[in-house]
N, C-alpha and C positions, 0 to 999 in steps of 0.2 A: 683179681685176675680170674676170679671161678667160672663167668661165661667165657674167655677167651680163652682158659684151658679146655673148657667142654667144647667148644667149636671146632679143638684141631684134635681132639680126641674122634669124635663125629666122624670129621673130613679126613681119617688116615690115607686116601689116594691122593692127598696131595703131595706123592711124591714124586719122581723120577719114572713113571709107568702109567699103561693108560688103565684104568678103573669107570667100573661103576657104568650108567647106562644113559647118550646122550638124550635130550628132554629138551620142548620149549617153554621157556621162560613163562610164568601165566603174569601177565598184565593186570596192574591194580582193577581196569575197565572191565576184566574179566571176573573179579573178584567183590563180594560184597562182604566186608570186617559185622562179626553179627550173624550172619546169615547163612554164608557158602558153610556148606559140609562137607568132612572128610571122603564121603562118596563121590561128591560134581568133582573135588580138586582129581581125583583116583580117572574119574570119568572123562576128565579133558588131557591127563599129563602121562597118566598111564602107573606102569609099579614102583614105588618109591624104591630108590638106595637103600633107606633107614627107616625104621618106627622107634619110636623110644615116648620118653618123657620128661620135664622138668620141673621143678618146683620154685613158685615166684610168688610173692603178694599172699605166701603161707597155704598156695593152691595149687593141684597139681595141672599142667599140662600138658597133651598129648601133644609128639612130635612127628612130622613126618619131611623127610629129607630127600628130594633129588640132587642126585652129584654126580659130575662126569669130569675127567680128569685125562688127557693123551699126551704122552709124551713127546710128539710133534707137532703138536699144537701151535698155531703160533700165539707167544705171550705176549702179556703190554710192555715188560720190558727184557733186555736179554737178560740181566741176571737170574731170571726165574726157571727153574729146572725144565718145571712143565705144570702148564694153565691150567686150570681148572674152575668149575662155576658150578654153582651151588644154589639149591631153592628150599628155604626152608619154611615149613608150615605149622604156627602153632593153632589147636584147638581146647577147646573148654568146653565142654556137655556137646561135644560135638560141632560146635561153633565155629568157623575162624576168630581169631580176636588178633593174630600177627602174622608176619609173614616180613622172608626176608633175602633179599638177594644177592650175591657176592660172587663174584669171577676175577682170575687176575688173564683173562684172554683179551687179546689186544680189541676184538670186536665189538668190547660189551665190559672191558674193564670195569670197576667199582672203587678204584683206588681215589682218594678223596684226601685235602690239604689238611692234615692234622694240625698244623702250625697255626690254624685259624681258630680252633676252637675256641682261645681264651678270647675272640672276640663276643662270643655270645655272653649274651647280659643277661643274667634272671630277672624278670618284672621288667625291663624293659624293651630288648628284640622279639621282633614277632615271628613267626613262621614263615610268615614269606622271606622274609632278610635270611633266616638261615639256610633256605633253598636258595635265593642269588648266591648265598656264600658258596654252598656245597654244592649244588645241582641237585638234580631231580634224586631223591631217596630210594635206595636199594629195597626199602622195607617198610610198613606200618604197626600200628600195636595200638587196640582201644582196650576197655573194659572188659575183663578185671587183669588184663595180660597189664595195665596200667590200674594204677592203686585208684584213683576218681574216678566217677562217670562221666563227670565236666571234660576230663580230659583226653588229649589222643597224645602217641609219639609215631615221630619218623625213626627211622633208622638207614645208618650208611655204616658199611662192613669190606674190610677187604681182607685178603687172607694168599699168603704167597707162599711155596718152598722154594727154597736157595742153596747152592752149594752141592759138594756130589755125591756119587753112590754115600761114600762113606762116610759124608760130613754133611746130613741133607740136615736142613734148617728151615726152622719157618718161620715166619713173619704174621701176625694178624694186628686189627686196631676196627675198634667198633666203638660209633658215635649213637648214644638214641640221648635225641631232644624231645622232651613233652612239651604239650602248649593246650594256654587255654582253649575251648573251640569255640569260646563266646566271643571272647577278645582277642585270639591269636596270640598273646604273648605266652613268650617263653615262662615256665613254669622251675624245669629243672632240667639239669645235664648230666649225662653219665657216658665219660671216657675212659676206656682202656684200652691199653698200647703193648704188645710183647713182641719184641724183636726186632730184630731190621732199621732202616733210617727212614724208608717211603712213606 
């Protein structure tokens, strides 16, 4: 549960209140994994929420977090306090190597069928079959944010608050599938789930 605690630790506006500074979503077509730098993303989206860092594959990397959060927002569903969306960027010597999306606003939701995971196969489903199952992915992640060079992950994230002033709750669950990029098959799975039923 260590990235899905640091996620709502991160996102503390997801609660009952508006936060933090509305932002457009940057689009994979806008982004080259490898290449874009912490500058172009600064250059196109403007001042992050966050900077921080994390530590993955025994290396550190740099984090940078857009997040906006309003209490009248309309959500994807009504048990949800108040929506919020989220863009997160990770870098390596300056590099993108991930990136990652999650909203629970009715517009651009992220909320994705956790009940299907145990469909995916290692060594047998390929990346495409995982995109029919889930849709198009919140996120990406190459080398070294992924332990091989061979390989790439998607990533699909959502993250909700529920309940009230004084009983605020939250929900998250984050899916990243790796796949080979030779053969497109799945490689390896990593879910985790805290809270909630969605």
């Amino acid at each position: 549960m260590k990235k899905i605690v640091a996620l709502l630790s991160v996102l503390f506006l997801w609660g009952c209140f508006t936060g933090g500074e509305e932002f457009t979503k940057l689009e994979n077509k806008q982004l080259i994994l490898g290449e874009t730098t912490s500058v172009k993303v600064r250059e196109i989206v403007g001042r992050p929420f966050q900077m921080g860092s994390v530590d993955e594959n025994g290396l550190r990397f740099e984090t940078m977090v857009f997040a906006f959060s309003e209490a009248d927002g309309e959500a994807a569903t009504d048990e949800i306090t108040a929506p919020a969306r989220a863009q997160t960027f990770h870098f390596h010597k300056d590099k993108l190597v991930g990136t990652k999306f999650n909203s629970s606003y009715a517009a651009d939701s992220t909320n994705f069928d956790h009940t299907l995971v145990e469909q995916i196969k290692i060594g047998i489903s390929t990346i495409g079959e995982v995109k029919n199952l889930f849709g198009n992915p919140g996120g990406e992640r190459v080398f070294p944010l992924v332990k091989n060079k061979n390989e790439r992950a998607v990533v699909y994230a959502y993250t909700y608050t529920y309940g009230g002033v004084f009983n605020l709750r939250m929900s998250a669950k984050e899916l990243i599938v790796y796949y080979d990029t030779s053969t497109g098959l799945v490689t390896n799975v990593e879910f985790e789930k805290q809270g909630g039923d969605r």
